[in-house]
N, C-alpha and C positions, 0 to 999 in steps of 0.2 A: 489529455493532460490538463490539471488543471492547477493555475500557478498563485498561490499569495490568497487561496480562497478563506473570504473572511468567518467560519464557525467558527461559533461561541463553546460551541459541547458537540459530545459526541452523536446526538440525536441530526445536529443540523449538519454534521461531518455525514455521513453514512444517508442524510437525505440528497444533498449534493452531490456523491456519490452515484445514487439514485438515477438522480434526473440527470447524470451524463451520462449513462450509461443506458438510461432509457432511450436515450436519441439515435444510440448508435444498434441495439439488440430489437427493437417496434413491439419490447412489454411496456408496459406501466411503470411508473416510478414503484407505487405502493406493491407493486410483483414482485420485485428487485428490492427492496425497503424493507417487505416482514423479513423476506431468509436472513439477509444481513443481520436484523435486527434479534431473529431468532440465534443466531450464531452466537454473539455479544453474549447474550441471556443465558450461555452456557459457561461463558470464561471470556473473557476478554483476548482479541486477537491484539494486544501489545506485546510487541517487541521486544523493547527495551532501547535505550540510545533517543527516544522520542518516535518513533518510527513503529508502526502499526500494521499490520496484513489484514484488513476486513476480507472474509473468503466467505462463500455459500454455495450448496449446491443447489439451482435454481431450477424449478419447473416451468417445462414449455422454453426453454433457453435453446434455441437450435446449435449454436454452440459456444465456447468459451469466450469472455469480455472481463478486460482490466482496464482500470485507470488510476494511475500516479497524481496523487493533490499534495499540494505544498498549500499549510496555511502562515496565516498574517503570522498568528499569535499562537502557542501551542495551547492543547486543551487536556483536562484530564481524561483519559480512555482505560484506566486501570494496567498498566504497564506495570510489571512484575520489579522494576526499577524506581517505580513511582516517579518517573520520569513523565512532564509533561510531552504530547504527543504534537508533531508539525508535519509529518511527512505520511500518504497512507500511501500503500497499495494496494486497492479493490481488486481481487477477483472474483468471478462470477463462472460457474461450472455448470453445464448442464446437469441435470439433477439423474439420469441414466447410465451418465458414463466415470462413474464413481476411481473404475483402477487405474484410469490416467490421472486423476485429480491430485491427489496427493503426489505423488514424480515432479508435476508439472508444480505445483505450490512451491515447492522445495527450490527448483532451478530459478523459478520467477523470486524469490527471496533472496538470493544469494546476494547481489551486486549490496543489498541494504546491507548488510552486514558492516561491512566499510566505512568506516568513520570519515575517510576521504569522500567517500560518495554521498554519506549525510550533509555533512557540512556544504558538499559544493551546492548539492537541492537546494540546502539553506538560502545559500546565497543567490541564488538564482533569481533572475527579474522576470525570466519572459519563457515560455514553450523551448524556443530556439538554445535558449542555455544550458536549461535543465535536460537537453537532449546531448549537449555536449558530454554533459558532465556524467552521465549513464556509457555513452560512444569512448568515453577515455577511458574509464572502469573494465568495459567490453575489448578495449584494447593493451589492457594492462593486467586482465585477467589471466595470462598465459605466465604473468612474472612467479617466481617463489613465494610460499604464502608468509616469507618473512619479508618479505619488501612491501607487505599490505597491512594497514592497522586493522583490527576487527572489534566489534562493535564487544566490550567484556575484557579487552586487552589495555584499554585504556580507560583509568578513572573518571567517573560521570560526573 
């Protein structure tokens, strides 16, 4: 997780991106860097609400790697809202195992949907918080989906 990270644009979002993800998978940033970056090149993974899914299917990826960044300041990523963008969730798929990928995208995106759960990331200072504030979502996911605001239900 990566909290308050300062990119300017979506180049140095998606390199950041990158190099944490390279620490934890032992590819290369610039291995992890094209797909993302080939992905973008086809449509923009924005959201809407500010909130972004950079996904790719990755060669030589033994198996699945995400990571949640929260930045300073939002950047433009072409959001369908033209909503500046502050919050991503990178995931990274091996590149062989295509019919889990998509399932798996879908359940990993859900919690974002939530304007509560934007907001709280927003506000978040440290790792420790922004984990709260996923863990209460995860606990209040069981409520009626009219006691949850969702990300198109309330004006931007």
């Amino acid at each position: 997780m990566i909290i308050k990270a300062p990119c300017r644009d979506g180049r140095s979002a998606l390199l950041t991106i990158a190099e944490d993800l390279s620490e934890r998978t032992g590819l290369q940033p610039k291995d992890l860097l094209l797909p993302l970056e080939a992905r973008e090149a086809l449509c923009s993974t924005g959201f809407g609400g500010g909130f972004a899914l950079p996904h790719a299917l990755v060669p030589g990826l033994r198996s699945p790697a995400k990571v949640l960044m929260t930045l300073r300041h939002g950047i433009e990523f072409g959001s369908p809202d033209d909503a500046l963008v502050d919050i991503f969730l990178a995931v990274l798929w091996p590149k062989g195992e295509h019919q889990s990928f998509l399932p798996a995208l879908a359940k990993l995106c859900r919690p974002f949907r939530s304007v509560r759960v934007l907001e709280g990331l927003r506000g978040a200072q440290s790792k420790t918080e922004a984990m709260m504030v996923l863990q209460v979502f995860a606990s209040s996911d069981r409520l009626p989906s009219a006691s949850r605001s969702v990300v198109g239900e309330k004006a931007m």
